[in-house]
PDB file of N, CA, C and O in Angstrom:
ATOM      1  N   UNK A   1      17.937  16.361  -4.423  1.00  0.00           N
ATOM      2  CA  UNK A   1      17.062  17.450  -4.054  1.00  0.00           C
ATOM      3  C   UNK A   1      16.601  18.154  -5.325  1.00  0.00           C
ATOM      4  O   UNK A   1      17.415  18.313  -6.235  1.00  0.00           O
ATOM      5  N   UNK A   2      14.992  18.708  -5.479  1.00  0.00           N
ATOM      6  CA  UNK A   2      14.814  19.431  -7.025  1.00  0.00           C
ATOM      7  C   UNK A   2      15.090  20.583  -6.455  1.00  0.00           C
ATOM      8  O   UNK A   2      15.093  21.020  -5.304  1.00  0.00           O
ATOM      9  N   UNK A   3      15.381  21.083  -7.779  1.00  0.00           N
ATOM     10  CA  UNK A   3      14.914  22.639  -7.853  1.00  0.00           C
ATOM     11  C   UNK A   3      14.024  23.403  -7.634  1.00  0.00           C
ATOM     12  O   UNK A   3      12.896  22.974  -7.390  1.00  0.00           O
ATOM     13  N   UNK A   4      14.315  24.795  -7.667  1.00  0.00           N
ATOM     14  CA  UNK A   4      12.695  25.835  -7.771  1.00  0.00           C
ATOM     15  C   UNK A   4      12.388  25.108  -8.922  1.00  0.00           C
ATOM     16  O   UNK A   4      11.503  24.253  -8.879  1.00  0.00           O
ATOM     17  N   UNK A   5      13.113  25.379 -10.111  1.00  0.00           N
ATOM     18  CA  UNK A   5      12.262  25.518 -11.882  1.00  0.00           C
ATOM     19  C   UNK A   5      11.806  23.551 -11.693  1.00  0.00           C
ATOM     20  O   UNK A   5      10.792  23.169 -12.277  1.00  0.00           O
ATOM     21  N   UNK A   6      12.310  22.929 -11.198  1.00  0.00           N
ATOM     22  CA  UNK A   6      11.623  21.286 -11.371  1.00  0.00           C
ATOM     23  C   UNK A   6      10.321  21.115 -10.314  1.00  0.00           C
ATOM     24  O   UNK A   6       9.529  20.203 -10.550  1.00  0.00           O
ATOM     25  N   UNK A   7      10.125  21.885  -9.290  1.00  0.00           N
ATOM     26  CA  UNK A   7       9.615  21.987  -8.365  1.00  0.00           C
ATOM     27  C   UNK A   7       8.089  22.638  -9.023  1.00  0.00           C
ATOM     28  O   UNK A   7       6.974  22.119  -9.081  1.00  0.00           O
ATOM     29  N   UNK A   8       8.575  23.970  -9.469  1.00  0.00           N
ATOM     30  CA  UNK A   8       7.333  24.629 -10.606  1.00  0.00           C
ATOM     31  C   UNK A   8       7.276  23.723 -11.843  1.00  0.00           C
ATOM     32  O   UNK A   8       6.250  23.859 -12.510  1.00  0.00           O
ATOM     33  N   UNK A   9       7.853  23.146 -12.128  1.00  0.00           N
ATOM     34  CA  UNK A   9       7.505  22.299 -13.354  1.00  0.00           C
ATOM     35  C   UNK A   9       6.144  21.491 -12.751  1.00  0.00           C
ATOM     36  O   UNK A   9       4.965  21.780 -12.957  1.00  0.00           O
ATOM     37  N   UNK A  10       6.579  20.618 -12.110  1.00  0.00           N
ATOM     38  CA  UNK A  10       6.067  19.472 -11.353  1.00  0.00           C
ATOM     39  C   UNK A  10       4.500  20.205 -11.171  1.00  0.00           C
ATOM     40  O   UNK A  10       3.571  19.938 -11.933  1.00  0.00           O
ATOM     41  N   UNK A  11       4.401  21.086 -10.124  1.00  0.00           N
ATOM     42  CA  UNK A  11       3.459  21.812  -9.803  1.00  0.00           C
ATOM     43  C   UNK A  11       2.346  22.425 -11.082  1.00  0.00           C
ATOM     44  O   UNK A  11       1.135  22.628 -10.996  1.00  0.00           O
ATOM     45  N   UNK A  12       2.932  22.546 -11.822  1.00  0.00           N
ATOM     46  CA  UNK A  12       2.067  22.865 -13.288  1.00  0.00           C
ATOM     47  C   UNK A  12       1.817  21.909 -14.027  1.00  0.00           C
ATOM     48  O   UNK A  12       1.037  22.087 -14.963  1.00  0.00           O
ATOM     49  N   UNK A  13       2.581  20.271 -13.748  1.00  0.00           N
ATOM     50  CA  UNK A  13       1.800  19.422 -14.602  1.00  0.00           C
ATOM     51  C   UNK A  13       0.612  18.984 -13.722  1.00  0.00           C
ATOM     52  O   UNK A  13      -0.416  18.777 -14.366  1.00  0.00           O
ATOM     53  N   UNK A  14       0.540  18.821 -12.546  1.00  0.00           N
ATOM     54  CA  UNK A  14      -0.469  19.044 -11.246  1.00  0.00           C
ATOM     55  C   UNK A  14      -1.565  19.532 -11.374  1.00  0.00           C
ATOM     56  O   UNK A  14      -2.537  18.839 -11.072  1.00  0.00           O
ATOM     57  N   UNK A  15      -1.741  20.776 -11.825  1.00  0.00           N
ATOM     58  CA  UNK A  15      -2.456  22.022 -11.969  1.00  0.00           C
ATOM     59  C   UNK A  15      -2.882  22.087 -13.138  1.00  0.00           C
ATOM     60  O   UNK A  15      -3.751  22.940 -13.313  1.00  0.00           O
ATOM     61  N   UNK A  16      -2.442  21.212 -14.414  1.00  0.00           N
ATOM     62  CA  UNK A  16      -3.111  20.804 -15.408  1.00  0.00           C
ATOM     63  C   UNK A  16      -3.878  19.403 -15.496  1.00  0.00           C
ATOM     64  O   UNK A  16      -4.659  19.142 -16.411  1.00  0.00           O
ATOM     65  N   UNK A  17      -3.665  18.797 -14.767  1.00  0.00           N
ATOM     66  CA  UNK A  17      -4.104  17.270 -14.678  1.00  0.00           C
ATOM     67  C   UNK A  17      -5.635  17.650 -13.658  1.00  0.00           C
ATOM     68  O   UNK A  17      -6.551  16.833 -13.748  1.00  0.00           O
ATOM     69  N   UNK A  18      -5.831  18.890 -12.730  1.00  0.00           N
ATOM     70  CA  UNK A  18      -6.414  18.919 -11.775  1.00  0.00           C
ATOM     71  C   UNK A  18      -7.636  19.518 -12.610  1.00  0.00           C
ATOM     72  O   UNK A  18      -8.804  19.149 -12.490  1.00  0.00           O
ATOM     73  N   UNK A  19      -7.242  20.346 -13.336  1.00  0.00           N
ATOM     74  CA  UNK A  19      -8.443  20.933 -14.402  1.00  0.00           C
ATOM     75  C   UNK A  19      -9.018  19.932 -15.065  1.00  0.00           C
ATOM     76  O   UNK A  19     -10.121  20.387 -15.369  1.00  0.00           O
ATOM     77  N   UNK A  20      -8.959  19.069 -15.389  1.00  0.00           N
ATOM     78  CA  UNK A  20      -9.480  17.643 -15.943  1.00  0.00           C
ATOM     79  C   UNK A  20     -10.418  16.897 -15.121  1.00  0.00           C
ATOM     80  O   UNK A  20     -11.420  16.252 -15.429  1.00  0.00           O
ATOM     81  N   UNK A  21      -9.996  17.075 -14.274  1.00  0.00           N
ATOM     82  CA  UNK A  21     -10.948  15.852 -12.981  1.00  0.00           C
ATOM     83  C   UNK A  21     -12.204  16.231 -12.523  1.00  0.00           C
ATOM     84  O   UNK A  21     -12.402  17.358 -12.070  1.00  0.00           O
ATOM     85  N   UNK A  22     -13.155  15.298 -12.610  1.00  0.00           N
ATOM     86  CA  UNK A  22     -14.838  15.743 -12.592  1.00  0.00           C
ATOM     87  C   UNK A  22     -14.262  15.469 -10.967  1.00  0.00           C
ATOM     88  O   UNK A  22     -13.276  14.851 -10.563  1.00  0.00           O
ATOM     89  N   UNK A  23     -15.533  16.351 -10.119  1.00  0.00           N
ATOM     90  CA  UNK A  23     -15.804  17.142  -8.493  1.00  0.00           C
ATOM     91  C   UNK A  23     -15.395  15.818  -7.798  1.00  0.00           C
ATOM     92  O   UNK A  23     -14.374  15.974  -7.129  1.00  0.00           O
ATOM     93  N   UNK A  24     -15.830  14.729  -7.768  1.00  0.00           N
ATOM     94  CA  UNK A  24     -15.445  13.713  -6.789  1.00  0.00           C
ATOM     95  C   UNK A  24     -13.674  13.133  -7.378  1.00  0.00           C
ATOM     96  O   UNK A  24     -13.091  12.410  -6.571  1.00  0.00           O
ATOM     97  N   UNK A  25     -13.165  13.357  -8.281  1.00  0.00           N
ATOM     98  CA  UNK A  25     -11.515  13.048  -8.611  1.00  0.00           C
ATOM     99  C   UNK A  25     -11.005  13.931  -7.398  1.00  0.00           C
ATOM    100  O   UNK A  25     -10.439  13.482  -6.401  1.00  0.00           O
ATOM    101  N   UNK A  26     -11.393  15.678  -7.725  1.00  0.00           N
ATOM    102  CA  UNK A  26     -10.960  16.486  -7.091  1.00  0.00           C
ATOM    103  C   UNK A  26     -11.077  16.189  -5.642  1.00  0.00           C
ATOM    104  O   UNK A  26     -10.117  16.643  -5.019  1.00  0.00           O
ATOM    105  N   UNK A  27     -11.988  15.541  -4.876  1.00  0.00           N
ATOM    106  CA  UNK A  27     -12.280  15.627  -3.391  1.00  0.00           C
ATOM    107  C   UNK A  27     -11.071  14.348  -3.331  1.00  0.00           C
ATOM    108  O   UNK A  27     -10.085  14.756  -2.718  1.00  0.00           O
ATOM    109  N   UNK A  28     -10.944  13.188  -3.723  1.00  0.00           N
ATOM    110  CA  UNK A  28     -10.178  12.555  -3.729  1.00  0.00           C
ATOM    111  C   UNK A  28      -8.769  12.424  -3.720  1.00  0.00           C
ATOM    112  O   UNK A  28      -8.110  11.456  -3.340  1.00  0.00           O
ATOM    113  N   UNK A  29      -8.134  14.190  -4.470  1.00  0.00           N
ATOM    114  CA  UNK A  29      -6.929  14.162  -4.757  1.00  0.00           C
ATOM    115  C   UNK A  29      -6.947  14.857  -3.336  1.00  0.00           C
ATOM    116  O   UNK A  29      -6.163  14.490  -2.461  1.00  0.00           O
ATOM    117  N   UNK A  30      -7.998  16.019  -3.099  1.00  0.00           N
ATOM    118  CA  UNK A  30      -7.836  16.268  -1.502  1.00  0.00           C
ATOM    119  C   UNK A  30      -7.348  15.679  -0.439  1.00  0.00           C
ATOM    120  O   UNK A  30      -6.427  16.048   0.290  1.00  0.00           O
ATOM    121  N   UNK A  31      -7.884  14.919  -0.395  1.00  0.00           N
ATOM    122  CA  UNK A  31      -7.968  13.651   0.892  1.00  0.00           C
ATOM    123  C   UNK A  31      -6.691  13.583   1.025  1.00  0.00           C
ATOM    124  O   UNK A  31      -6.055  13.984   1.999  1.00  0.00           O
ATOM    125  N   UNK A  32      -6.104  12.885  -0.308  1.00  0.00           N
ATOM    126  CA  UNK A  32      -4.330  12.276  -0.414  1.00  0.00           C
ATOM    127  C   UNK A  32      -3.419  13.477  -0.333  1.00  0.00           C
ATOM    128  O   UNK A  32      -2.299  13.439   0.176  1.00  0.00           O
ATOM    129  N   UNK A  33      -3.956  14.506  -0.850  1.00  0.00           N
ATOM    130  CA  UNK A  33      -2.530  15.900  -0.365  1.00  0.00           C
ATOM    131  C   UNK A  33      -3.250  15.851   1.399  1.00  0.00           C
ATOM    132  O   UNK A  33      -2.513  15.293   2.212  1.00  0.00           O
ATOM    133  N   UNK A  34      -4.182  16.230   1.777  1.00  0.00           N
ATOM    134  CA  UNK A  34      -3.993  15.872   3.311  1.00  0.00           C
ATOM    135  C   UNK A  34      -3.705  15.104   4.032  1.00  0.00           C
ATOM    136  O   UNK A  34      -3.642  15.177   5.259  1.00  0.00           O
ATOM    137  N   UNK A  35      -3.370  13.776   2.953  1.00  0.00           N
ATOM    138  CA  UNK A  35      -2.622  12.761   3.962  1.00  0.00           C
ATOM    139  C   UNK A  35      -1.165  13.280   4.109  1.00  0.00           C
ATOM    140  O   UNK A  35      -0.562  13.680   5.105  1.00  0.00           O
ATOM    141  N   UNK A  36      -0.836  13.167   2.987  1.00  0.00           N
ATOM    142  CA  UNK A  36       0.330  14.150   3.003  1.00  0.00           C
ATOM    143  C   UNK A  36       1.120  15.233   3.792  1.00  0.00           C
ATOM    144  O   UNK A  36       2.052  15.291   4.594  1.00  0.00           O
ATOM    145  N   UNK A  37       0.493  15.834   3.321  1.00  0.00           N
ATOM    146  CA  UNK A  37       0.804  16.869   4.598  1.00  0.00           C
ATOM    147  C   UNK A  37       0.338  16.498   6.044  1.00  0.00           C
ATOM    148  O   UNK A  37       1.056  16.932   6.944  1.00  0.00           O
ATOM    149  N   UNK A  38      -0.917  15.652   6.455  1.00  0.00           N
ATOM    150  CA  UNK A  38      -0.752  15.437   7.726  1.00  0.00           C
ATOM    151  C   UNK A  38       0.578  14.663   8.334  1.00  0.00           C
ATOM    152  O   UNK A  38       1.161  14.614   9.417  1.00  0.00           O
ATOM    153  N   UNK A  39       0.708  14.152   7.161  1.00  0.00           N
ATOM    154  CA  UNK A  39       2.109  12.380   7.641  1.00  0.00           C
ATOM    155  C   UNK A  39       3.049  13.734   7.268  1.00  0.00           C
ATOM    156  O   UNK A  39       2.615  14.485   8.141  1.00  0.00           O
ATOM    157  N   UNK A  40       3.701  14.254   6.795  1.00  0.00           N
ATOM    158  CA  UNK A  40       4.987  15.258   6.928  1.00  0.00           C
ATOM    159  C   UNK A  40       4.591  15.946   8.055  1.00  0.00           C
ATOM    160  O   UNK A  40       5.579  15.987   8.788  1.00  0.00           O
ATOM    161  N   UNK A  41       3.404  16.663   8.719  1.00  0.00           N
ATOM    162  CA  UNK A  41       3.413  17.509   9.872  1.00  0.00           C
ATOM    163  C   UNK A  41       3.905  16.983  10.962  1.00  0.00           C
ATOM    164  O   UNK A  41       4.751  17.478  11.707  1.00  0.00           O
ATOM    165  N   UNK A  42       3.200  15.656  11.081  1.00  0.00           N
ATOM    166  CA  UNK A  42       3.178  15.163  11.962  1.00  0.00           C
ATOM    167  C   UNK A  42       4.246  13.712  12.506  1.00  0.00           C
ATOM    168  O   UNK A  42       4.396  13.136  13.584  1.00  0.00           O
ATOM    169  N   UNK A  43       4.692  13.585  11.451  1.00  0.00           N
ATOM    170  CA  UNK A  43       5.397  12.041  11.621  1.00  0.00           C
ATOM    171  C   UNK A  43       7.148  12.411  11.533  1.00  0.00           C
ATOM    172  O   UNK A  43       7.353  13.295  10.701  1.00  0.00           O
ATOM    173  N   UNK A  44       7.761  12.168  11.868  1.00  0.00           N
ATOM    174  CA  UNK A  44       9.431  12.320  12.008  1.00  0.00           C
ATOM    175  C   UNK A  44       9.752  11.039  10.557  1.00  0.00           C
ATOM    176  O   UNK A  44       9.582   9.868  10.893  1.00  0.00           O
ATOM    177  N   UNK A  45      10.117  11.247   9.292  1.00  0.00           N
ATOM    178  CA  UNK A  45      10.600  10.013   8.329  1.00  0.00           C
ATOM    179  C   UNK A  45      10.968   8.597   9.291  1.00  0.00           C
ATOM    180  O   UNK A  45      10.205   7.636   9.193  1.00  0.00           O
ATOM    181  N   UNK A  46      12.084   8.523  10.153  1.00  0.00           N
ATOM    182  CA  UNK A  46      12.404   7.404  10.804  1.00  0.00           C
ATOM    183  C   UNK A  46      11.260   6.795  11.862  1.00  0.00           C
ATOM    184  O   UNK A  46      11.523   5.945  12.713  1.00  0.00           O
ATOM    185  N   UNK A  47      10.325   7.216  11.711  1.00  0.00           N
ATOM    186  CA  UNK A  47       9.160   7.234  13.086  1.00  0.00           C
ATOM    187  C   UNK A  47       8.176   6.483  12.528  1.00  0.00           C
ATOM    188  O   UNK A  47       7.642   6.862  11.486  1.00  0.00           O
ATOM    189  N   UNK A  48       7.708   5.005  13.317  1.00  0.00           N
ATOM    190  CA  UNK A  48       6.492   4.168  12.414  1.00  0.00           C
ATOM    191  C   UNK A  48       5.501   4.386  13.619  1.00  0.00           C
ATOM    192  O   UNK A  48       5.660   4.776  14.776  1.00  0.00           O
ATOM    193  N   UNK A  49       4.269   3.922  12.780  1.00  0.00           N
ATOM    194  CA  UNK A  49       3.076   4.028  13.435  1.00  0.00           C
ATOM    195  C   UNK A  49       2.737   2.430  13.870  1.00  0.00           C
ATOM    196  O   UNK A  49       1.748   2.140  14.543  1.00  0.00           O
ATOM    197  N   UNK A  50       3.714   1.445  13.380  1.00  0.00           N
ATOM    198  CA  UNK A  50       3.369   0.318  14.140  1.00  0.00           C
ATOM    199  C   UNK A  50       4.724  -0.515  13.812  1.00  0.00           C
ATOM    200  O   UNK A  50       5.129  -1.081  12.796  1.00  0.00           O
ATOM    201  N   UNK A  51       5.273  -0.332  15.189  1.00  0.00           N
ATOM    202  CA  UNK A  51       6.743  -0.725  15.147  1.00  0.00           C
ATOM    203  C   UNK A  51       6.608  -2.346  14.736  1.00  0.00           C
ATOM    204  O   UNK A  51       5.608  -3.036  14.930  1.00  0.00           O
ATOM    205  N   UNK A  52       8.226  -2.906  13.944  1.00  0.00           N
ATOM    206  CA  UNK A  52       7.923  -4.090  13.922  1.00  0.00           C
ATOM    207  C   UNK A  52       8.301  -4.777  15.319  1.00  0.00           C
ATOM    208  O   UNK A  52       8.633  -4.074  16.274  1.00  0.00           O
ATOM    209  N   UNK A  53       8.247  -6.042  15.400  1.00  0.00           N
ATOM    210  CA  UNK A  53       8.473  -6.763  16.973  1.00  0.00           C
ATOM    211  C   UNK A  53       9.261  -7.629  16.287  1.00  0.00           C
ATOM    212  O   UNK A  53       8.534  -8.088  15.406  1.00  0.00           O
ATOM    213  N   UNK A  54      10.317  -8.096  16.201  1.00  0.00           N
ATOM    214  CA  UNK A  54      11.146  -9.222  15.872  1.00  0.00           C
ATOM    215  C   UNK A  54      10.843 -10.680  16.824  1.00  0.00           C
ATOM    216  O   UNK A  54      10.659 -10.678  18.041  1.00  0.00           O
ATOM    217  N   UNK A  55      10.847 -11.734  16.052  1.00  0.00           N
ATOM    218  CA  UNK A  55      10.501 -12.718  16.512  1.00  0.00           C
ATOM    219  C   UNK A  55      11.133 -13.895  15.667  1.00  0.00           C
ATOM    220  O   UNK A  55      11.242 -13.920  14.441  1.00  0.00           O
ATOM    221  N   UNK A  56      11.619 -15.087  16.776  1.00  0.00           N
ATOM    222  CA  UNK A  56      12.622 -16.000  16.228  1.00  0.00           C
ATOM    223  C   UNK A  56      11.932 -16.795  15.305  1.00  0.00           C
ATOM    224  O   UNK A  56      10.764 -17.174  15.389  1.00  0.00           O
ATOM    225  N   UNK A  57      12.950 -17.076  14.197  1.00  0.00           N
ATOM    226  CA  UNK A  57      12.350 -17.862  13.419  1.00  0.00           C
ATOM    227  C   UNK A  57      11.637 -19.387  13.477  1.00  0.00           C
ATOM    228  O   UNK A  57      10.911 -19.894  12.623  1.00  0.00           O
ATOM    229  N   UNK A  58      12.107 -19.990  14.839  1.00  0.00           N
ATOM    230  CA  UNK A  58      11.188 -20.842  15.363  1.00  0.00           C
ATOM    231  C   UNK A  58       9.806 -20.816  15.527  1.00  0.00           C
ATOM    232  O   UNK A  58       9.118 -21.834  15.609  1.00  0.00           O
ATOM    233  N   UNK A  59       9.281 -19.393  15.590  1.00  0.00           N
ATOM    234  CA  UNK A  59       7.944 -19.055  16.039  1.00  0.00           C
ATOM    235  C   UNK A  59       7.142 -19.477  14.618  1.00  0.00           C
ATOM    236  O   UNK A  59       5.918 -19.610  14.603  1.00  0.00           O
ATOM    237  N   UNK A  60       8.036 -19.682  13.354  1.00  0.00           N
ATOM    238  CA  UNK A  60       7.059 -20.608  12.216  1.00  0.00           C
ATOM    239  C   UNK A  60       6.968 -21.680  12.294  1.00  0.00           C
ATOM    240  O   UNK A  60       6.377 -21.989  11.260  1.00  0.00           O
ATOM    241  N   UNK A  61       7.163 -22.606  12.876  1.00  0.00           N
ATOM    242  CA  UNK A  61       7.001 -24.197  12.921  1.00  0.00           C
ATOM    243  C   UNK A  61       5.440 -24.077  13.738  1.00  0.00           C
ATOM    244  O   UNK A  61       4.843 -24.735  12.886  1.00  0.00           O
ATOM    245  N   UNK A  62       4.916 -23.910  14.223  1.00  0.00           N
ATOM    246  CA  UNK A  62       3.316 -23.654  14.005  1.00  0.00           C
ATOM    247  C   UNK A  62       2.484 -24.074  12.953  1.00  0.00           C
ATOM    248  O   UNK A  62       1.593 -24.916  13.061  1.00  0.00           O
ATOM    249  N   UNK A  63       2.898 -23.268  11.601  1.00  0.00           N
ATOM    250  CA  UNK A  63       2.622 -23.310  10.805  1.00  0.00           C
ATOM    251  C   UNK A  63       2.421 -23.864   9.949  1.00  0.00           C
ATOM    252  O   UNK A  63       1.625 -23.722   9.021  1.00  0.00           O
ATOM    253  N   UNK A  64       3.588 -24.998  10.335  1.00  0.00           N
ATOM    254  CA  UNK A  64       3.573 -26.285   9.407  1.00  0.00           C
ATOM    255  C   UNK A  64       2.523 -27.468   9.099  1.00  0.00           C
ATOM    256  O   UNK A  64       2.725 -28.361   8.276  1.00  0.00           O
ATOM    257  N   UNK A  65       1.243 -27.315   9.980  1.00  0.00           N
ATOM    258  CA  UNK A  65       0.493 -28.253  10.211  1.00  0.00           C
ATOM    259  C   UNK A  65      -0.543 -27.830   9.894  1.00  0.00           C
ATOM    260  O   UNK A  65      -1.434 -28.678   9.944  1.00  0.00           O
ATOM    261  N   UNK A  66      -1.087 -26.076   9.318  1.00  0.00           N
ATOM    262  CA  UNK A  66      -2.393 -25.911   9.464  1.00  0.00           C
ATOM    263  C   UNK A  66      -2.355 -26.380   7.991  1.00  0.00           C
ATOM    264  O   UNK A  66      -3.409 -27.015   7.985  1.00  0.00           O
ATOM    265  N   UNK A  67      -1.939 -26.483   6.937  1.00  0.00           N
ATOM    266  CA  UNK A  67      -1.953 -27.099   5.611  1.00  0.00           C
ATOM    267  C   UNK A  67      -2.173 -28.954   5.748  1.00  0.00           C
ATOM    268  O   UNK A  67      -1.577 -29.613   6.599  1.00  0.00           O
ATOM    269  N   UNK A  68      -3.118 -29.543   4.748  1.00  0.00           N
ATOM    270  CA  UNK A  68      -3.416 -30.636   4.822  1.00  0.00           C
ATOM    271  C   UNK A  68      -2.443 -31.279   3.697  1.00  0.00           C
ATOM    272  O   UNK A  68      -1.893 -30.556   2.867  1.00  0.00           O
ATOM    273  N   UNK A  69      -2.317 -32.284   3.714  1.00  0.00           N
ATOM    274  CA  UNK A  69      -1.365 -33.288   3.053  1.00  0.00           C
ATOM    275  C   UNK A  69      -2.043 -32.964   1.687  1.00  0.00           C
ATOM    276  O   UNK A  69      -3.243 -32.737   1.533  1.00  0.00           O
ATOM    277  N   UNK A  70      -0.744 -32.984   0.378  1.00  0.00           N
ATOM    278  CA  UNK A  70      -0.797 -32.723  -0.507  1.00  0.00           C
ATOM    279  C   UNK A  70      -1.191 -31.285  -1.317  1.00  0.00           C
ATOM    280  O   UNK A  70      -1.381 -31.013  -2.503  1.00  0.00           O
ATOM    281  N   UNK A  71      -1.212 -30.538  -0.104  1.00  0.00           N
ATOM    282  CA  UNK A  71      -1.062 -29.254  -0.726  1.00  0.00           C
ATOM    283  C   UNK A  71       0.438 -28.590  -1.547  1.00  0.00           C
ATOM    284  O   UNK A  71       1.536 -28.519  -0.995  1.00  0.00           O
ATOM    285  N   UNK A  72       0.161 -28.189  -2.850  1.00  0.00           N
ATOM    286  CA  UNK A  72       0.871 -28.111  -3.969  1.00  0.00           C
ATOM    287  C   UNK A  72       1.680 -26.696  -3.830  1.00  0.00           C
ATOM    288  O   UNK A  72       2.820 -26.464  -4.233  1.00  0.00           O
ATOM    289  N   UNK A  73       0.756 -25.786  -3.132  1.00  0.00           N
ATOM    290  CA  UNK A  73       1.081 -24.262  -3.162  1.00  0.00           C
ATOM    291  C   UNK A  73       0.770 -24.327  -4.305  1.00  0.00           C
ATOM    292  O   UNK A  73       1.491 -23.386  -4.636  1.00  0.00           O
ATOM    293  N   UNK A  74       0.196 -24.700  -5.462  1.00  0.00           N
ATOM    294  CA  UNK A  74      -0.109 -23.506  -6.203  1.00  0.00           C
ATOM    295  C   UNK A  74      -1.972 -23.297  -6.413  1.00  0.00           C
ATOM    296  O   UNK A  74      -3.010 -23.956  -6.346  1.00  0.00           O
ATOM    297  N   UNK A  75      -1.455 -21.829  -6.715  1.00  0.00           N
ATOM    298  CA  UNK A  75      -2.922 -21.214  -6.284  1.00  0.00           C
ATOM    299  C   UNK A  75      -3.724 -21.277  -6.985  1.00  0.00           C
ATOM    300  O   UNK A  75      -4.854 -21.059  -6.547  1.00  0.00           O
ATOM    301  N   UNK A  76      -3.587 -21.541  -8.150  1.00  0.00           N
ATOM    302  CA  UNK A  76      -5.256 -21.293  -9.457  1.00  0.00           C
ATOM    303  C   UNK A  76      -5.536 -23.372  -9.162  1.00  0.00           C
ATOM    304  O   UNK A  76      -6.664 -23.863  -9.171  1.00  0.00           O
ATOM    305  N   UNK A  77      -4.481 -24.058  -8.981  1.00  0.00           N
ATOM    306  CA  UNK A  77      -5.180 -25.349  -8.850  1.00  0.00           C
ATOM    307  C   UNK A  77      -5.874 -25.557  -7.182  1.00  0.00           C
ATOM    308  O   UNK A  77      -6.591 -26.505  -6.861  1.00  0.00           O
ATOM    309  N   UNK A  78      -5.495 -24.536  -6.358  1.00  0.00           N
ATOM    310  CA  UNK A  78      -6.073 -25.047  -5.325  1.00  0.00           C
ATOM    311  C   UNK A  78      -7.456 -23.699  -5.050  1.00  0.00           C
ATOM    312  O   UNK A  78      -7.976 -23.719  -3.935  1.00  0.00           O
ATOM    313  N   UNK A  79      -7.740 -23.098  -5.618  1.00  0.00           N
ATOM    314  CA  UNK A  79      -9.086 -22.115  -6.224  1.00  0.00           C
ATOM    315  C   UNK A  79      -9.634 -22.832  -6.715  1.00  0.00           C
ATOM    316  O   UNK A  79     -10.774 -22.690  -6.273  1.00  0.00           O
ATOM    317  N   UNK A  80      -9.637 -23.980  -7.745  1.00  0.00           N
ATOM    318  CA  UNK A  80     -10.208 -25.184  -8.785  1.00  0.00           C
ATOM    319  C   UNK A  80     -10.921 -25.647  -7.690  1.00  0.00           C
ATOM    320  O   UNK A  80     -12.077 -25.385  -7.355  1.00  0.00           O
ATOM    321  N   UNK A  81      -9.910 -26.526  -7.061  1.00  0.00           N
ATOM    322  CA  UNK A  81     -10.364 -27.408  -5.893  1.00  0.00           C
ATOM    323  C   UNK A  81     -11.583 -27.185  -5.224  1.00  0.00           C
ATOM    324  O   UNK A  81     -12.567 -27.924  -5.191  1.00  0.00           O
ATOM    325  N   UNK A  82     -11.372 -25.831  -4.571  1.00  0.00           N
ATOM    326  CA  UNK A  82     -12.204 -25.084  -3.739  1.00  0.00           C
ATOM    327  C   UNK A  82     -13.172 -24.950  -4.295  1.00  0.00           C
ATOM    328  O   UNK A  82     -14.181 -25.438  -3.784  1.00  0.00           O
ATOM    329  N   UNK A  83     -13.279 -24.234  -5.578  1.00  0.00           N
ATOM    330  CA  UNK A  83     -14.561 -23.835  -6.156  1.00  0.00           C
ATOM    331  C   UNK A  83     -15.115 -25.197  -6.978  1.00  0.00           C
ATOM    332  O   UNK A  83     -16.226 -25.016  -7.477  1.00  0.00           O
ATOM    333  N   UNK A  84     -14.752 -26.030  -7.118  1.00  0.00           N
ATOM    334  CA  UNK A  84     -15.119 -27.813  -7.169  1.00  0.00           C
ATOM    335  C   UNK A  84     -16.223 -28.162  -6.320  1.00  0.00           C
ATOM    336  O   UNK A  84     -17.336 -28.576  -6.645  1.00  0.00           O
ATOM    337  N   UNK A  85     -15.730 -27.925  -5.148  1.00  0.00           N
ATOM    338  CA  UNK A  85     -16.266 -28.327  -3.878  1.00  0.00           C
ATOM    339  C   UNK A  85     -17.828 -27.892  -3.688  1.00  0.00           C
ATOM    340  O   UNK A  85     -18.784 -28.637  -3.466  1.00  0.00           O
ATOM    341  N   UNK A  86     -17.813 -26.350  -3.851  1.00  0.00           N
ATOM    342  CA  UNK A  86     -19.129 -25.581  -3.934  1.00  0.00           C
ATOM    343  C   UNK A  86     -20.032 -25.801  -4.861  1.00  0.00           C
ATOM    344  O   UNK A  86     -21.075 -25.147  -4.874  1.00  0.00           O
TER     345      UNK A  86
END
C-alpha cells in the first residue's frame, strides 16, 4: 500500500508530465483516467466483463487439419511464401 508523501509524489510527477502535452495528449490522458475511474466505480477487482468458459482439451483436434502439409510454423518464411505468391 503507498503512502500520503508517495501518493503526492506520484501525483506531482503527473502534474509535471501533463504541462508538457500539446491539447490532443491532454484529451487522451482524459479518456484513460476515465477509464479508470469508470472500471474502479464500477467493476468489483474479481469481476470480468467476459467470463472465461473452460473447454476440454479435445476441443483442439479440429485444428489439426486447417494447416496444409509442410507447414514449418515459422513466420517470416511463411510471410515470404505468401508475399511470393502475390
Amino acid at each position: 500500500m503507498e503512502t500520503s508523501s508517495s501518493i503526492q509524489a506520484t501525483k506531482y510527477v503527473i502534474e509535471s508530465m501533463l504541462d508538457t502535452l500539446s491539447p490532443e495528449g491532454l484529451n487522451a490522458v482524459e479518456q484513460f483516467v476515465r477509464f479508470v475511474h469508470d472500471r474502479q466505480q464500477n467493476l468489483p477487482v474479481a469481476e470480468l466483463r467476459y467470463p472465461t468458459k473452460a473447454s476440454p482439451a479435445t476441443s483442439l483436434k479440429g485444428w489439426n487439419n486447417l494447416l496444409r502439409e509442410g507447414y514449418d510454423g515459422d513466420a517470416l518464411t511463411d510471410t515470404e511464401a505468401v508475399a511470393d505468391k502475390v
